[in-house]
C-alpha positions in Angstrom: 14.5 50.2 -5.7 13.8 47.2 -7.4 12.6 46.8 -10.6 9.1 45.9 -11.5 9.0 42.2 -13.1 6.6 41.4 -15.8 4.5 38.5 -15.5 6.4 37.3 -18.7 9.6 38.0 -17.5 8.1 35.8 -14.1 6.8 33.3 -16.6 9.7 32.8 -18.4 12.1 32.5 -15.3 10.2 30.3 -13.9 10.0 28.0 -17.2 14.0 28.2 -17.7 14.6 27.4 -13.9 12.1 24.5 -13.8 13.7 23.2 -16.8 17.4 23.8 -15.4 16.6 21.7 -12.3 14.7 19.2 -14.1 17.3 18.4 -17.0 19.5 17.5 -13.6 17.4 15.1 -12.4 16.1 13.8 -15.6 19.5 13.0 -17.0 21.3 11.3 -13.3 18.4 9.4 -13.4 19.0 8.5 -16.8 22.8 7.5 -16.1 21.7 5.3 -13.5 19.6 3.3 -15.8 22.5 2.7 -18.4 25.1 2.4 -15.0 22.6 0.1 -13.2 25.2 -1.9 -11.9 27.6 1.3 -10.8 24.6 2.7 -9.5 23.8 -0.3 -7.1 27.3 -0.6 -5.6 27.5 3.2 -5.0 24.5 3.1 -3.2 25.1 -0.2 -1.2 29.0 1.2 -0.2 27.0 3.6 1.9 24.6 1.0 3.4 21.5 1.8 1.0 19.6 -1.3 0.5 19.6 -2.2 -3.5 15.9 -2.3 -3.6 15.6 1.4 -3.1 17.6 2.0 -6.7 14.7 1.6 -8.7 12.7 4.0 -6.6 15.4 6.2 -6.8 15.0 6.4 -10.7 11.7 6.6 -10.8 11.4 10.1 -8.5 14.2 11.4 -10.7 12.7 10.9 -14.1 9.1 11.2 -13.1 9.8 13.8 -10.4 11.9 15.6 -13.4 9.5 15.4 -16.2 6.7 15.9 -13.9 8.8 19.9 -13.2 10.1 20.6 -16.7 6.3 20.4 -17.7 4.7 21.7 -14.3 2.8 19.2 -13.4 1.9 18.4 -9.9 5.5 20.9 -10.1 5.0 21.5 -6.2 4.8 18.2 -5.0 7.8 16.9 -7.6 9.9 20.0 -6.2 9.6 18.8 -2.5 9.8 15.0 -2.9 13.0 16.0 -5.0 14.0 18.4 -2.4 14.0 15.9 0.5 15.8 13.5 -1.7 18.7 16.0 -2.1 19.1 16.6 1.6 18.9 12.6 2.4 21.8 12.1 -0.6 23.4 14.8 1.0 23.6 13.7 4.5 23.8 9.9 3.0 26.3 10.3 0.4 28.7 13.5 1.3 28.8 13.6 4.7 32.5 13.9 5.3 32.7 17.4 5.3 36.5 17.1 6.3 37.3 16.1 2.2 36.6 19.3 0.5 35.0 17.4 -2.7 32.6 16.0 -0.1 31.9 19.3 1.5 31.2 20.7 -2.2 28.6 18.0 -2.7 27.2 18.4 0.3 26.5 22.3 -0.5 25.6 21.6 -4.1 22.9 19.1 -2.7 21.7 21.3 0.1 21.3 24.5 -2.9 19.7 22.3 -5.4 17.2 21.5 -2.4 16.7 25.5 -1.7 16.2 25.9 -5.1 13.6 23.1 -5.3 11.5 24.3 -2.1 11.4 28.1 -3.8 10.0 26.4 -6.7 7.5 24.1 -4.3 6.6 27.5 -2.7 6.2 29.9 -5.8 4.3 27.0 -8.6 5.5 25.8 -12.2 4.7 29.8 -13.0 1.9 30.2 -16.7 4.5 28.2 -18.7 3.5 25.1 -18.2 0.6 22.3 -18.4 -0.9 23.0 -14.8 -4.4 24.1 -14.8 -5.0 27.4 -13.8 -1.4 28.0 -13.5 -0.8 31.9 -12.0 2.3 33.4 -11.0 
């Protein structure tokens, strides 16, 4: 039988997980700013136009920020949760090369863990009004 969680035990899992994703986001988003140039030639290798990059920086920091606070946390958690399954299938999908394939599945788990999150809420810890959970 499982045992019974407290709402601060909830709270506080919630807090450390929002912040866990978010510091991912936050700080590739980050890289791509000071790797601009990296960043655009990546993207265009696999036939992404270069006037998506900014976009692309914008939902991670902003979508980031926007979960380590819990704000709007739901909607952040599923815009960045589609973006992980399009970089996936964009950017790793030669599942053949077993760095690719590892990629792929980190992508496609960070996405999971960002629709739980779009399902449960930012949890009490956070800036959200009314936040339960």
């Amino acid at each position: 039988m499982p045992a019974a969680t407290t709402p601060a035990l909830t709270a506080a899992g919630l807090a450390v997980g929002r912040l866990l994703l978010a510091g991912l986001f936050i700080l590739e988003g980050w890289s791509k700013i000071r790797g601009y140039d990296a960043a655009l030639a990546y993207m265009q290798r696999y036939g992404v136009p270069a006037v998506l990059l900014p976009a692309v920086i914008a939902l991670e920091l902003v979508g980031g920020i926007m979960i380590a606070v819990g704000w709007w946390t739901r909607l952040a958690a599923l815009a960045l949760a589609v973006f992980c399954v399009l970089a996936a299938v964009l950017f790793h999908a030669n599942l053949a090369d077993r760095n690719q394939l590892l990629h792929f599945e980190k992508d496609l788990a960070i996405a999971g863990g960002l629709l739980l999150l779009a399902v449960t809420g930012p949890g009490r810890w956070s800036i959200a009004p009314g936040a339960r959970t």
